[in-house]
N, C-alpha and C positions, 0 to 999 in steps of 0.2 A: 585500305586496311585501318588507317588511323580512324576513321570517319566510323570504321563496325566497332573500334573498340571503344571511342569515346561515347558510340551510343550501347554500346554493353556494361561500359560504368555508369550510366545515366540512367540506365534501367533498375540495375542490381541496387544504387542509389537511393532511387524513387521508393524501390521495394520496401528498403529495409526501412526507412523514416516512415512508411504508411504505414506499417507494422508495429509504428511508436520506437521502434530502437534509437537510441540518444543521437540527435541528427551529427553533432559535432562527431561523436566515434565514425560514423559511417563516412562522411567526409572527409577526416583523416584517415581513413582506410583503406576509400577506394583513387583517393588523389594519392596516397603512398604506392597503393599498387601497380595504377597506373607510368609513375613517375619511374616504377621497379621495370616494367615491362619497354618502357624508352629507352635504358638504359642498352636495350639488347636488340631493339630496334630502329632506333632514332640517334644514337649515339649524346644522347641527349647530355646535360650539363647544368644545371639548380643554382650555383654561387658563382660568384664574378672570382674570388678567390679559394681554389679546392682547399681540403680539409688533407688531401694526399689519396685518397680512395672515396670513388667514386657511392657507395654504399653510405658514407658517412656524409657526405655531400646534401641529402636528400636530407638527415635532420640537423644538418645544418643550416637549411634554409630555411625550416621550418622555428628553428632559433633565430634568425636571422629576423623574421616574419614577426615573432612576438615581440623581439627589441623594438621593433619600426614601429608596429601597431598600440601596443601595451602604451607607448612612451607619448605617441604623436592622435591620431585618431580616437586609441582605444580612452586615452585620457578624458578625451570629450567627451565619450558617450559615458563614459564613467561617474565624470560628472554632472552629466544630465541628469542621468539616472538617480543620485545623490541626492540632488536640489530637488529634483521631482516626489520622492519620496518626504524629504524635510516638508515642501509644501503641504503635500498630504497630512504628516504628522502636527502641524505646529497648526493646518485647523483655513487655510489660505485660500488652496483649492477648492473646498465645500462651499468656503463665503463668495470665492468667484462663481461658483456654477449658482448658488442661493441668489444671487445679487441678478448676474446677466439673465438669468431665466426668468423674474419677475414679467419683463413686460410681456410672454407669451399667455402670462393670464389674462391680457385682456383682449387678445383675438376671438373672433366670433364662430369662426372655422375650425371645427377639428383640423380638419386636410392642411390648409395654411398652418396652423399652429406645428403638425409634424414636418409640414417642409421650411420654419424659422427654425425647428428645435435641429434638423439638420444642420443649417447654416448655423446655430449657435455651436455644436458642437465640434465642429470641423473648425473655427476662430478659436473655442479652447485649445482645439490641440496643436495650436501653437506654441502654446504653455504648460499643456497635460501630455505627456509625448507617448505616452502607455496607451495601448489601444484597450487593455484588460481591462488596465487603471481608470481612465475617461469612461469605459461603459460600464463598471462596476458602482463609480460616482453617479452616475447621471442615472442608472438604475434606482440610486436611493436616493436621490433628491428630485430627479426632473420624473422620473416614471410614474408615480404617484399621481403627479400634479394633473398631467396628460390624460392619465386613465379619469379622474375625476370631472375633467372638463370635457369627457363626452368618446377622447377616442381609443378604439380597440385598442384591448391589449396585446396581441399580434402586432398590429402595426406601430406603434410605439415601440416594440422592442426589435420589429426589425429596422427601422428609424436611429436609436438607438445604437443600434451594433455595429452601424456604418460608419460613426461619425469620425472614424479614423481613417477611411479608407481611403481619400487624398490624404497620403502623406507629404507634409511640405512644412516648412521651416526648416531654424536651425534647431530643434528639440528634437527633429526625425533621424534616427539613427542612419536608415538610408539617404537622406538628402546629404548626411553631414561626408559617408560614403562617396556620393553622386557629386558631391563639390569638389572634393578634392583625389578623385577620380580624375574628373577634367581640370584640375591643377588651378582650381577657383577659391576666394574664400568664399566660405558660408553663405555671408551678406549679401555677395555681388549676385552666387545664387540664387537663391532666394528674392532678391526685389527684382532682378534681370532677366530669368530666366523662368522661374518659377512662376513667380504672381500673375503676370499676364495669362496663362495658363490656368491657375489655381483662380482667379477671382471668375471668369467665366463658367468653370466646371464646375461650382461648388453651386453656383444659382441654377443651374441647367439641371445638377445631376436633383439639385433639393425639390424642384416641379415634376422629373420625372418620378420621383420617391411619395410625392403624394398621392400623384394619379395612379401608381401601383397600388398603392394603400388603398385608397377609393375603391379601382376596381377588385381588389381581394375583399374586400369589408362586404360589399355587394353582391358579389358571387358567393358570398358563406351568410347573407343575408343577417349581415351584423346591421343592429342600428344608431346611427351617431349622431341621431336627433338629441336625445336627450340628454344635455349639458346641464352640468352643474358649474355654470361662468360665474367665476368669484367666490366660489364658497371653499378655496384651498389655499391657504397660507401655508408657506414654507417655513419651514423649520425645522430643524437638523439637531439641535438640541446642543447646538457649541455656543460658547460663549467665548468666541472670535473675535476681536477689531473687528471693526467696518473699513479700516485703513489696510488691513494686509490686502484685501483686493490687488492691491498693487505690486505684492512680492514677486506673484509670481513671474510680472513682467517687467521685471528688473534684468534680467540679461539681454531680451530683448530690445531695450531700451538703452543698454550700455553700446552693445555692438552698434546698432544704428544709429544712434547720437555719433558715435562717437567713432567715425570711419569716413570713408569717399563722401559718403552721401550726406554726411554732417558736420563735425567738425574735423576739419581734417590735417590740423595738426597735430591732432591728438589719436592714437590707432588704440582700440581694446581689441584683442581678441577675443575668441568665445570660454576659453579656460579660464583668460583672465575674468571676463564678465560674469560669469556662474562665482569664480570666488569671492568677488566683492558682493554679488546676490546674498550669498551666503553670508559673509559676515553680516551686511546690513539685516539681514532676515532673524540671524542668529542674537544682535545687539536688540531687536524689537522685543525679543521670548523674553532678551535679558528685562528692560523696561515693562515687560504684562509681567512677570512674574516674581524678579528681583530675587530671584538664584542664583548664584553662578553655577551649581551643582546642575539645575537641570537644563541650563544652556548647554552645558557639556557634555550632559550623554547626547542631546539632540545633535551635537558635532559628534559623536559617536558614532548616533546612531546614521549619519553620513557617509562616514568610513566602511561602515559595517553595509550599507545598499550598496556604495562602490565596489564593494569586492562581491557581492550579490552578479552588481552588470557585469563585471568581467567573466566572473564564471559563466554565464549565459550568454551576454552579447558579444562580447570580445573575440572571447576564443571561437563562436559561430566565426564573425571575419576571418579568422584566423586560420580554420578549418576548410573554409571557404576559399580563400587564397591554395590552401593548400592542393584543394580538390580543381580548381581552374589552372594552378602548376602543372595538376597531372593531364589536364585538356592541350596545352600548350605545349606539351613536352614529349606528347606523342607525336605529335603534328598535324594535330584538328582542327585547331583555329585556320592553319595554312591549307590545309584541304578545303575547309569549308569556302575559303577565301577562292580559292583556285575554282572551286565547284561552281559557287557564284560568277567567277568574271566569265567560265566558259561557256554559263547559260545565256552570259549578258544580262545580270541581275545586275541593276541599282544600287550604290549605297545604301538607299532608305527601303532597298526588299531586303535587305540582310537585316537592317534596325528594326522594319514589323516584325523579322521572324524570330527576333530574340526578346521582342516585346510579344509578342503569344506565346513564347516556348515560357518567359518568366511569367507570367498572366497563370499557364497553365499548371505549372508547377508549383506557382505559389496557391492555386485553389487546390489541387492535390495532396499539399503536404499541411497546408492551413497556418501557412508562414512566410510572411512577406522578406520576412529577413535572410533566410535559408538560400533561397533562389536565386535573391539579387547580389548577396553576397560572394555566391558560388561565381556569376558571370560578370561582373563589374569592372574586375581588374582584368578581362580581358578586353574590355572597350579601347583603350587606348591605343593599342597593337591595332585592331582591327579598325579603326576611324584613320590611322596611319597611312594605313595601306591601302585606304580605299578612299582617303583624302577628304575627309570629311570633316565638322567638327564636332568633337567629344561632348559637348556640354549637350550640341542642338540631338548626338545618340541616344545620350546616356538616362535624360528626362525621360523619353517616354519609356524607357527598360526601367526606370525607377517607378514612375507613375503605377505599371502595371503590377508590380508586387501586391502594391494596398488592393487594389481594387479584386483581383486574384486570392486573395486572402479571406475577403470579404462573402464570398460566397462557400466558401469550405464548412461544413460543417463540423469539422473537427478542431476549427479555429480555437485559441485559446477564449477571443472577446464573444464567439459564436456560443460557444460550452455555457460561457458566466453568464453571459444576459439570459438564456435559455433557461438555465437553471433557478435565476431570482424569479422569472416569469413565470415557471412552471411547465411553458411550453417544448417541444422536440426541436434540436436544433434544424431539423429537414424545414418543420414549420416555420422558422426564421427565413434558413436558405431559399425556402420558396417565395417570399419576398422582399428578397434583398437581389434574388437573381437579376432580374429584368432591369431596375436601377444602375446595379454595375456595369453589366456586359452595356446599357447601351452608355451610361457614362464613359467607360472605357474605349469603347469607338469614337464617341465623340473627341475625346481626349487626345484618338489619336489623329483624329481630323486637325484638330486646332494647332499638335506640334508639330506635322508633317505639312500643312498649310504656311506656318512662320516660318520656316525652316526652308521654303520652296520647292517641296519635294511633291508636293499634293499630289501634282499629273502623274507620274511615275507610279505610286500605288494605287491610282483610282481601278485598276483593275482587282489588284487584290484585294484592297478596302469593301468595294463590291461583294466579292466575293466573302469575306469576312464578315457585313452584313447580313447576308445570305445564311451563312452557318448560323452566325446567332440567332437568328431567327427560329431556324428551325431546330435548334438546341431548345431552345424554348418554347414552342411548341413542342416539342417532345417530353420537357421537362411539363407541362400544361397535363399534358397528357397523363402522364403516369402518375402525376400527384391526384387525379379521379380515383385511383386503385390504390387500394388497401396496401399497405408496404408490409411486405412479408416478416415476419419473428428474424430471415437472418437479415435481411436490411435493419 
């Protein structure tokens, strides 16, 4: 019974976010519901300390949830978001994308050039943590350049619209999630757990994104002979430093100087490091400018993106925890958990099929955030009880969000690139399909291989192979046929 209702809030869910209704309302609606309906069936219980009535309990924790998050997490991504803006506005980000991109003018390859400008963008968004952000940038400084040196504009912008889709650093909202999910800092995630991971997937997935290219450019009997090598200088039209290149990797550079891995008597955390980014970033404006007036709305206008993220990202978590209270509190997690051990399923069969269920919800809803956010805070509980650990779960339920995302046509970064390029976002999603799903697999080759779990899913993996495949041949298929006025 828990099992039909938590997949009848996961439906009615689904629905209503496809539908575009505000995913936060929906999430707090059908997790309040659900949490209302435990109440009378699960005897269920929301705070360690009642309010006196059970009714009041439910937003009490929902209070309870904004103090913890607002204060601790939501701080972080607050001011990620903050500093990632400043960079944009004070002119940083443009000179890194201007700068790093230079050497791809002198490959002789189209094909090569779209799978470096991959691997360049996927290193920015170490420092550019917006997926919108990053391909809105690189639409107006790197797409230009690409189109000029010879390659289609279709595959440039699905090139392009990917370069977020490994989500990894401390700048990814989900990483920052997925750290302290598994009770990690940042840091340790990301060099420990992440990069072995991330540096093989971002080369793997940049070769399979050319040869997509290739064979789409060929099959439309595009031609990418004729290059114009050299004849496009960048220019943005800022009058930038050459030195802020470095702003933006100033957080980055505080946390890991300055932790286990470097000096380690000295600890910065990530709040701390984004506010000393800031100040230092903020004293540079003051030296190019020699205002104090317009240093100060730039910390303004900080204030003013921070409360931007929390209205959007924050309260998504928040909603998120709410709507996984109401999964736990029917008693879904414990069903699914019972369902599994009496099949004799794996550990790591429960961790694929919450890594497909996120993978496919996050292509459905065209939000990587939404999904992972929704199931995350129940990893703990569930690696508990099935004695696993949480870090080696939780990576690849986070990996799959981005790359889920990635093929959604209704994605936010899918919509923007589409629209500077002119093209339909279907025509994107048709070549970015085949790059993700098989990145994806791979992905989950490599963390279910470290992890020693390999043997155990090589049957489902298989099989999972198997479907993508012919999901793509199917998707091959239909994109021959005219897509109908209501497609």
């Amino acid at each position: 019974m828990s099992l039909l209702i938590a997949l009848i809030g996961l439906v009615i869910a689904g629905r209503f976010i496809l539908k575009n209704y505000n995913p936060q309302g929906v999430l707090f609606t059908t997790g309040i519901a659900m949490m209302i309906v435990a109440i009378f069936t699960n005897n269920a219980s929301f705070v360690d300390k009642s309010t006196g009535w059970i009714g009041f309990d439910i937003f009490e924790y929902i209070s309870n949830t904004f103090s913890n998050r607002a204060g601790g997490l939501g701080l972080k991504i607050m001011l990620i978001g903050g500093f990632a803006m400043l960079m944009s506005a004070i002119g940083a980000s443009q000179v890194m994308v201007k700068v790093t991109s230079k050497p791809l003018m002198k490959l002789n390859s189209p094909y090569l050039m779209l799978a470096m400008a991959f691997i360049l963008g996927q290193c920015l968004a170490l420092f550019i943590s917006s997926a919108t952000g990053l391909g809105l940038l690189l639409m107006a400084t790197l797409y230009p350049v690409l189109i000029r040196l010879g390659c289609s504009k279709a595959a440039v912008a699905a090139v392009l619209a990917s370069t977020c889709a490994i989500e990894f650093g401390p700048g990814s909202g989900n990483s920052i999630m997925a750290a302290q999910t598994a009770g990690l800092d940042i840091t340790e995630y990301f060099i420990n757990d992440q990069l072995p991971v991330i540096s093989i997937l971002i080369v793997v997935v940049a070769a399979i994104h050319a040869l997509t290219q290739r064979y789409f450019d060929k099959k439309q009997g595009i031609d990418t002979n004729n290059t114009e090598i050299g004849t496009q200088t960048m220019d943005d039209g800022t009058d930038t430093p050459l030195y802020y290149i470095l702003l933006p990797m100033l957080p980055l550079f505080f946390m890991l100087t300055f932790s286990k891995m470097g000096v380690g008597t000295i600890n910065v955390g990530m709040a701390t490091a984004i506010l000393l980014s800031i100040f230092i970033s903020l004293s540079c404006e003051y030296l190019r400018h020699r205002k104090a007036q317009v240093v100060f709305e730039k910390l303004q206008g900080v204030f003013n993106d921070m409360g931007k993220v929390f209205a959007t990202v924050v309260t998504l978590i928040i909603a998120g925890q709410t709507f996984a209270m109401g999964l736990k509190s029917i008693g879904a997690v414990d069903a699914l958990l019972n369902l599994a051990s009496g099949a004799g399923f794996a550990a790591s069969v429960i961790v694929l099929f919450m890594a497909i269920l996120t993978f496919t919800i996050s292509a459905l809803m065209g939000s990587g955030n939404a999904a992972f956010f929704s199931f995350a805070p129940m990893v703990p509980q569930i690696a508990d009880k099935i004695g696993t650990n949480v870090a080696d779960m939780i990576l690849p339920i986070q990996l799959s969000a981005g790359f889920g995302r990635t093929i959604s046509p209704i994605a936010g970064v899918i919509i923007a690139v589409a629209g500077i390029s002119g093209l339909s976002p279907f025509d994107i999603v048709r070549r970015t399909l085949i790059p993700m799903i098989s990145g994806w697999l791979i992905m989950l080759v490599i963390t279910f291989t470290r992890s020693g779990q390999i043997m155990e899913l090589l049957p489902f993996l298989v099989g999972a192979i198997a479907l993508a495949i012919g999901g793509i041949t199917v998707m091959k298929a239909r994109s021959k046929q005219k897509l109908s006025p209501q497609v």
